[in-house]
C-alpha positions as CSV (number, residue, x, y, z in Angstrom):
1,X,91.2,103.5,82.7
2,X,93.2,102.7,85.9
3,X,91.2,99.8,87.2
4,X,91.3,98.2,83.9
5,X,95.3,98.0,83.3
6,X,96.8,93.8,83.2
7,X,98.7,94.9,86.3
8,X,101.8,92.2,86.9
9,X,101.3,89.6,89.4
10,X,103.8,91.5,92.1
11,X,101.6,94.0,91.9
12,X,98.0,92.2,91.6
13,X,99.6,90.0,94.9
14,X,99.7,93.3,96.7
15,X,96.6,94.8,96.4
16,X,95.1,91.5,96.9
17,X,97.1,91.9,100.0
18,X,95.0,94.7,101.5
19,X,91.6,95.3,101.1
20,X,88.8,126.6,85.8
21,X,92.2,127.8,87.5
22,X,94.5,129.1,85.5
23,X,98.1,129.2,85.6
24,X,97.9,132.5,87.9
25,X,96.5,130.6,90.5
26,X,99.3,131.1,93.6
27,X,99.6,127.7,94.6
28,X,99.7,127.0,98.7
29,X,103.1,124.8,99.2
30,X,102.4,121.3,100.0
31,X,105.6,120.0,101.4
32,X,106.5,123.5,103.7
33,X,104.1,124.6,106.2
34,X,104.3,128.0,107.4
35,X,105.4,127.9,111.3
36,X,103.0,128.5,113.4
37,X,101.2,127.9,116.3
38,X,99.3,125.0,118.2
39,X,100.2,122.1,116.1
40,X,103.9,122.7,117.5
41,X,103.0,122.2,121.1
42,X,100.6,119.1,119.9
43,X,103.4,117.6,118.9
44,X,104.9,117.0,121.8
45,X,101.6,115.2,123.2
46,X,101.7,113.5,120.0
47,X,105.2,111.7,120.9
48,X,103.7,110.8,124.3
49,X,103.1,107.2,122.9
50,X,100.8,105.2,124.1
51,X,97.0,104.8,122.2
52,X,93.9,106.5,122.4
53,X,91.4,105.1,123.6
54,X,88.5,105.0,120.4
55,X,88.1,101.8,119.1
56,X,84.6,102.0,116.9
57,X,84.7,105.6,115.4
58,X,87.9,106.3,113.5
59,X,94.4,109.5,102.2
60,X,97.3,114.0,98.0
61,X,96.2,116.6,98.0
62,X,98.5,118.5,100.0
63,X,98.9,121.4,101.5
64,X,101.6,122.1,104.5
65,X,104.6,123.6,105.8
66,X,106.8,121.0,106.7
67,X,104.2,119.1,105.3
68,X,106.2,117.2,103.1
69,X,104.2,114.5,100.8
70,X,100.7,113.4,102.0
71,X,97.7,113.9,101.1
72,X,97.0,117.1,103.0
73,X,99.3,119.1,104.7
74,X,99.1,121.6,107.6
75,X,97.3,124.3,106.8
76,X,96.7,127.5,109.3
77,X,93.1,127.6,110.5
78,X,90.9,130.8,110.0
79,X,87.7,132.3,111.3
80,X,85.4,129.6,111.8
81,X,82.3,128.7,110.2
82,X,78.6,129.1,111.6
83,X,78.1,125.5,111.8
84,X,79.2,122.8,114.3
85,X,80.7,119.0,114.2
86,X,78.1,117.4,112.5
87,X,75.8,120.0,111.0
88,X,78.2,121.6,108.1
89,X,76.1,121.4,104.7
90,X,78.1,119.5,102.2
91,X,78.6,120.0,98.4
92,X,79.8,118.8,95.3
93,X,81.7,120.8,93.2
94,X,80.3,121.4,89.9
95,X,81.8,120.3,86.5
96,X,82.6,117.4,84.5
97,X,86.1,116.0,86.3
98,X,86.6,113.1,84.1
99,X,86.7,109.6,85.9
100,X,88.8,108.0,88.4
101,X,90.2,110.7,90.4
102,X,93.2,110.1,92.6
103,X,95.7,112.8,93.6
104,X,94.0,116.4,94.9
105,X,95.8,119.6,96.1
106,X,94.0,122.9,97.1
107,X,95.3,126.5,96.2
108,X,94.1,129.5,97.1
109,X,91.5,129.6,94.7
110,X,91.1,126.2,92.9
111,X,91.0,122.2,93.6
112,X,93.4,120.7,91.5
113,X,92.3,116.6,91.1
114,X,94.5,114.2,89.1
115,X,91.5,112.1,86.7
116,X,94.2,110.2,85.0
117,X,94.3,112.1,82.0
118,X,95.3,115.4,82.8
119,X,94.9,117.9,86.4
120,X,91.4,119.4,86.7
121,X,91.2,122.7,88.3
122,X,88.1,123.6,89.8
123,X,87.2,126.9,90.9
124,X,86.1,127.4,94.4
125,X,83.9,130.3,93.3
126,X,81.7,127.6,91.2
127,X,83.4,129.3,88.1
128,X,83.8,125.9,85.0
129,X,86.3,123.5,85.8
130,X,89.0,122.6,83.1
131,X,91.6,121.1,82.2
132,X,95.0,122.7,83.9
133,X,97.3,124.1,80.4
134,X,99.4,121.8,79.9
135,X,99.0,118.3,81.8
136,X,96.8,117.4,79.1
137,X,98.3,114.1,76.5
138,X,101.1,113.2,78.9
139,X,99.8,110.2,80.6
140,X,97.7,109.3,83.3
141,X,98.3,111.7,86.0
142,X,97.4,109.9,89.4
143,X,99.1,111.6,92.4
144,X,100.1,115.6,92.6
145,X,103.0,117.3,95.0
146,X,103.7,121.3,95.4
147,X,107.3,122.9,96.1
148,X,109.3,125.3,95.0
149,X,106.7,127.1,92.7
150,X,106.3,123.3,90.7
151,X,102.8,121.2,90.4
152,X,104.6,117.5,89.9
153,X,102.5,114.3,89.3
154,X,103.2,111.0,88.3
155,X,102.2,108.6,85.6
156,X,99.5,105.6,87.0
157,X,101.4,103.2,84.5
158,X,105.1,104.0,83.8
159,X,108.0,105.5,85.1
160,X,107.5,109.2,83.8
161,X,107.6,112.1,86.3
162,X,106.0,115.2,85.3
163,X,106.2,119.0,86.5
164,X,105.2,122.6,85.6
165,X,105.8,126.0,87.1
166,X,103.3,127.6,88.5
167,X,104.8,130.6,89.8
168,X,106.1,132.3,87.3
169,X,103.2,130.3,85.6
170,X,103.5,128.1,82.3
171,X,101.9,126.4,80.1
172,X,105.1,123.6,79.2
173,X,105.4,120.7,81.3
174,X,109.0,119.6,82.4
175,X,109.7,115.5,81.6
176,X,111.6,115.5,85.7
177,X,112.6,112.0,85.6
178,X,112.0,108.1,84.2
179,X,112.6,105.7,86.7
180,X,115.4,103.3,84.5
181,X,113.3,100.2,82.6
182,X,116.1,97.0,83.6
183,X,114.3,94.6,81.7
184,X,110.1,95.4,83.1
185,X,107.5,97.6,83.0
186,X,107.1,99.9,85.8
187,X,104.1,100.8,87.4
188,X,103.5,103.4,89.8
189,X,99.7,102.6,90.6
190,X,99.3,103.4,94.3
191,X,102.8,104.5,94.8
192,X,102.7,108.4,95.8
193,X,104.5,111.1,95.2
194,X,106.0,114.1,97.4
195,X,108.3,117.2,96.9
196,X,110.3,119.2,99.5
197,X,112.9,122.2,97.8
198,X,114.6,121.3,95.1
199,X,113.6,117.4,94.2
200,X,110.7,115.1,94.0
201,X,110.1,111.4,95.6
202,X,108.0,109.0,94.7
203,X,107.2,105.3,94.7
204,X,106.6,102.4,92.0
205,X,105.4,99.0,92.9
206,X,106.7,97.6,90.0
207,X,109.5,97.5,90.9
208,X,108.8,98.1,94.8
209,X,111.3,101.1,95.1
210,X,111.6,104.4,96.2
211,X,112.9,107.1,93.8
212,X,113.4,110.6,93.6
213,X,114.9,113.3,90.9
214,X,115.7,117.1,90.8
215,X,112.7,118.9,89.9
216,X,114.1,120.7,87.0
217,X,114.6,118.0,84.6
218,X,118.2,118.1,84.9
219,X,118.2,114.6,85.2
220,X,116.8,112.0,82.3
221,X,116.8,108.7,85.1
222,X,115.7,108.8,89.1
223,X,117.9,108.0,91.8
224,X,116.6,104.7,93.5
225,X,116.4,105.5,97.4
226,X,115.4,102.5,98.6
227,X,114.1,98.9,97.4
228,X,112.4,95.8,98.2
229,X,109.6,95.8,100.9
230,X,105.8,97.5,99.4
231,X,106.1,100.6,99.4
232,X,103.3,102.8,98.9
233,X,103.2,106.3,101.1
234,X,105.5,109.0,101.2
235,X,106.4,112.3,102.4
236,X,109.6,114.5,102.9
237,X,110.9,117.0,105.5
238,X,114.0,118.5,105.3
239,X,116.2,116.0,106.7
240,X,114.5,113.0,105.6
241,X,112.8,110.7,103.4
242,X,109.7,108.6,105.0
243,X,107.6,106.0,103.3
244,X,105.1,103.5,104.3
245,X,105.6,99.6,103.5
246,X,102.2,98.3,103.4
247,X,102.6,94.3,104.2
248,X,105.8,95.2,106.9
249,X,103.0,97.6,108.4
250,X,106.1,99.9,108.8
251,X,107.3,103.5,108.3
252,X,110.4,102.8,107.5
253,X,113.1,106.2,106.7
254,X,116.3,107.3,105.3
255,X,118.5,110.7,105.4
256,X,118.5,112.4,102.5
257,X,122.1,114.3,102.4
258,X,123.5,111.9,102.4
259,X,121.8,109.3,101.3
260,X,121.3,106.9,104.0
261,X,123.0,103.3,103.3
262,X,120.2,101.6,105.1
263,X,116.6,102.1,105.8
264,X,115.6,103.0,109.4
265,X,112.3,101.8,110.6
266,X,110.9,104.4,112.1
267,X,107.6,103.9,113.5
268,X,105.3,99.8,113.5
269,X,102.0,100.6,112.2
270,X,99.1,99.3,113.6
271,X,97.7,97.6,110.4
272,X,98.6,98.3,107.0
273,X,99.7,101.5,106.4
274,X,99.1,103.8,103.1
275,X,99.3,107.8,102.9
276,X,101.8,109.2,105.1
277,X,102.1,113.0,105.9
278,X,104.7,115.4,107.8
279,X,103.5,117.8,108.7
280,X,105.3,120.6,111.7
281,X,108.0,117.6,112.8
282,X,105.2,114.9,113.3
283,X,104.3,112.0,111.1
284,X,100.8,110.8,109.9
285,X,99.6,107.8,108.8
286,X,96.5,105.8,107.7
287,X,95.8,102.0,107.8
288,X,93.0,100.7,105.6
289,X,92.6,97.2,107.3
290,X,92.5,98.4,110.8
291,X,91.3,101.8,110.2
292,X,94.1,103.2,112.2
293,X,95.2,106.5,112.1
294,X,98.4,107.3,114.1
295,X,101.3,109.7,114.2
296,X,105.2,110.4,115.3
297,X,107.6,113.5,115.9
298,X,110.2,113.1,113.7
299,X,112.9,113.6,116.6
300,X,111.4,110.9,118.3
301,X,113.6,107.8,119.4
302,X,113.1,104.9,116.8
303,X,111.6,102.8,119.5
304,X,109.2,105.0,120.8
305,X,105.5,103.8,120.2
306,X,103.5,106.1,117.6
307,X,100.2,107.8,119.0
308,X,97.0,106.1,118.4
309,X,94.4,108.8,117.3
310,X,91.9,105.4,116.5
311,X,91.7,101.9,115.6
312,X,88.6,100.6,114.3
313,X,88.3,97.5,112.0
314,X,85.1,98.1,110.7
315,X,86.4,101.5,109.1
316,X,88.7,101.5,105.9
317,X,91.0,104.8,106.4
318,X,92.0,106.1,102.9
319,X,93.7,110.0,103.3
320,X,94.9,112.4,106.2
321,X,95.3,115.7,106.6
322,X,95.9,118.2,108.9
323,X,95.6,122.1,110.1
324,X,96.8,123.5,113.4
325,X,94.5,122.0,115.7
326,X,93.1,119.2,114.1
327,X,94.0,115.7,112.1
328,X,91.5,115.0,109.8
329,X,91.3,111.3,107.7
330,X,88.4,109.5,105.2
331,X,86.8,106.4,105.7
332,X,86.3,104.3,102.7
333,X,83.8,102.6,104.1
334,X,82.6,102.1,107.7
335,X,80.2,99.1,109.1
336,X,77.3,100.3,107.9
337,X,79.0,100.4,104.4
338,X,78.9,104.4,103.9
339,X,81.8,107.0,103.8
340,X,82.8,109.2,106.5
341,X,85.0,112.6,107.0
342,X,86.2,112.1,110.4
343,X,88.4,114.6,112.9
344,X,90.4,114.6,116.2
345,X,92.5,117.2,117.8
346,X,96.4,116.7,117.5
347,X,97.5,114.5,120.1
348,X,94.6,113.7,121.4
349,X,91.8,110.7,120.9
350,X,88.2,112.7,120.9
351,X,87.4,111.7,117.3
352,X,84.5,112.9,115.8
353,X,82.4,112.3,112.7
354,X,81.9,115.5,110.5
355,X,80.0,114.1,108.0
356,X,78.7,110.6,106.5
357,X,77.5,109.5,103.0
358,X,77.5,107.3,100.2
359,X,80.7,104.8,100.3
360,X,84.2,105.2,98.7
361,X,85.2,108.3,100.3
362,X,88.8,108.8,99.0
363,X,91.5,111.4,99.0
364,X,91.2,114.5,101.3
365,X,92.6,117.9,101.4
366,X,91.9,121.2,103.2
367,X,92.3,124.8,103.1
368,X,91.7,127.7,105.3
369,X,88.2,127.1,106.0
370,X,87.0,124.2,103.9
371,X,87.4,120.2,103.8
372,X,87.6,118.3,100.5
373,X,87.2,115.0,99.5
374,X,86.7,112.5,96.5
375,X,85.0,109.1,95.6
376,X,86.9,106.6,94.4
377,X,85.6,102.6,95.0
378,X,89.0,101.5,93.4
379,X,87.1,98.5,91.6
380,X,85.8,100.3,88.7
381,X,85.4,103.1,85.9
382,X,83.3,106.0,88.0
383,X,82.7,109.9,86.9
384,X,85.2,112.0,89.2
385,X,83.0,113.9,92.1
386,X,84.4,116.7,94.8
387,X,82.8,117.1,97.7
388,X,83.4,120.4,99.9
389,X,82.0,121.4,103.3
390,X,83.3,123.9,106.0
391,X,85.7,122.9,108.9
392,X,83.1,123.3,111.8
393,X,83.2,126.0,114.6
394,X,83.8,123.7,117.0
């Protein structure tokens, strides 16, 4: 299992650091969010700078237009539900998911979860969960990315990329990359993965580096994008490349075509930052230390301040994700030592709790009408759980 891997001492120095679909399902892109609506004009409040004002109340998945990477992308709101901030009944998915889940994505009629064996889809009509055809014997898938009609995921403990059409479906997975072996082992672990047209990104921490490949195989060994630094988050638009280096507390960036020579930051985190989104020309991130949760246009000057949706130390932020109204982010583990779902409209600081429970909430993802989430306590072996409820009316 995951937890249980002799991970290297670069790697063992960072984390000490911080703290039944079927291949017909029409997948929801995850790195291209349709255009639409309010999230645009939030995004100018967004680049205001400045912080908001929420100090004690503060993870893909994916979904999104733009929404390149992350763990949740933007996704269009719908008729709302007949319950309110606070009082949405929550669920858990039924099935057995395997253990230690990691990656999630939604489609329009399954939640796909990465359990380090293979991708789990699970029905949202409460039809059996299995095992997606053909992501089953090819490693420990831990993080999942949509584009182009292509589920990709990556390997917890090498360098192998992995992909499979989904639309025209199949059941034969495409070997998209390796990321080259100069004398080490690679590991992946927390690195994440992202997808925009034609190629995939992703991130190792052994070696800390930033990679990416075409997404039809054509190439046996990734392109390094960047190195050095910890990388862990990242997500794509069409223009750029963003990632998160955790013990900088940076979103650092480079141009894609061409490749940028140098890496720009982009955006000083307040804390340590892991999941980063894009998501309608604004990037999100999370901080698990300071339980920050902030956010930058991506035409924004490179000095400008990001917007502060929260700070608060006594929450460990995990996952964001977002719709066209609101950003919405886990907490691992708040002061009282229990998980939370938590919410705040784009560009502004009202954050609100939607739902609290048992700690370790983990990686989130939305749809339409419902919020998603995992447990994951990243110490142990643990069964795989989902957890749905729906987005409030309020």
């Amino acid at each position: 299992m995951h937890s249980k891997i002799a991970l290297p001492p670069a790697l063992l120095a960072l984390m000490a650091a911080g703290a039944g679909c079927n291949l017909i399902f029409g997948i929801e892109p995850g790195t291209e969010a349709p255009a639409s609506s309010s999230s645009t004009a939030a995004s100018a409040a967004s680049g205001s700078g400045g912080s908001a004002a929420s100090t004690s109340s503060s993870g893909g998945g994916g979904a999104g237009g733009d929404a390149g990477g992350g763990a949740g992308g933007a996704m269009p709101s719908c008729a709302p539900s007949s319950c309110t901030a606070g009082s949405c009944p929550v669920t858990q998915m039924p099935g057995d998911l395997g253990m230690n889940p990691k990656g999630m994505a939604v489609t329009e009629d399954a939640v796909l979860l990465a359990n380090g064996e293979a991708i789990i889809a699970i029905p949202k009509d409460g039809g059996a969960a299995r095992a997606l055809p053909g992501t089953l014997g090819f490693g420990d898938a831990s993080w999942v990315t949509y584009s182009g009609g292509q589920l990709s995921w990556n390997n917890w403990s090498n360098g192998n990329v992995l992909g499979i059409p989904i639309d025209p479906p199949s059941s034969s997975p495409i070997q998209i990359a390796e990321v080259p072996q100069e004398g080490g082992q690679v590991y992946p672990s927390y690195g994440r993965i992202a997808s925009f047209g034609d190629s995939v990104y992703w991130v190792t921490q052994v070696p800390q580096a930033v990679w990416r490949a075409r997404a039809d195989g054509s190439q046996r060994l990734a392109e390094q994008v960047a190195s050095g630094g910890n990388p862990m988050g990242i997500a794509v638009d069409a223009t750029h490349v963003y990632w998160s280096d955790y013990l900088a507390s940076q979103i650092l960036r480079k141009t894609k075509e061409p490749l940028g020579a140098t890496a720009e930051v982009f955006a000083e985190a307040n804390g340590n930052p892991t999941e980063v989104l894009v998501a309608k020309g604004v990037v999100y991130w999370v901080t698990d230390n300071t339980g920050a949760v902030q956010s930058k246009p991506t035409d924004a000057a490179l000095d400008d301040p990001p917007f502060t949706y929260t700070v608060d130390s006594q929450a460990v932020a995990k996952s964001v994700a977002v719709d066209d109204e609101f950003v919405y982010w886990t907490v691992q583990e708040n002061g009282q030592g229990q998980g939370e779902v938590r919410r705040a409209h784009i560009g502004m600081g009202d954050m609100t709790t939607l739902t609290t429970g048992q700690p370790y909430f983990f990686e989130i993802a939305i749809d339409c009408g419902s919020i998603y989430w995992t447990l994951n306590n990243l110490e142990g072996d643990e069964e795989a759980v989902v957890f749905t409820m729906p987005k409030p009316s309020n």
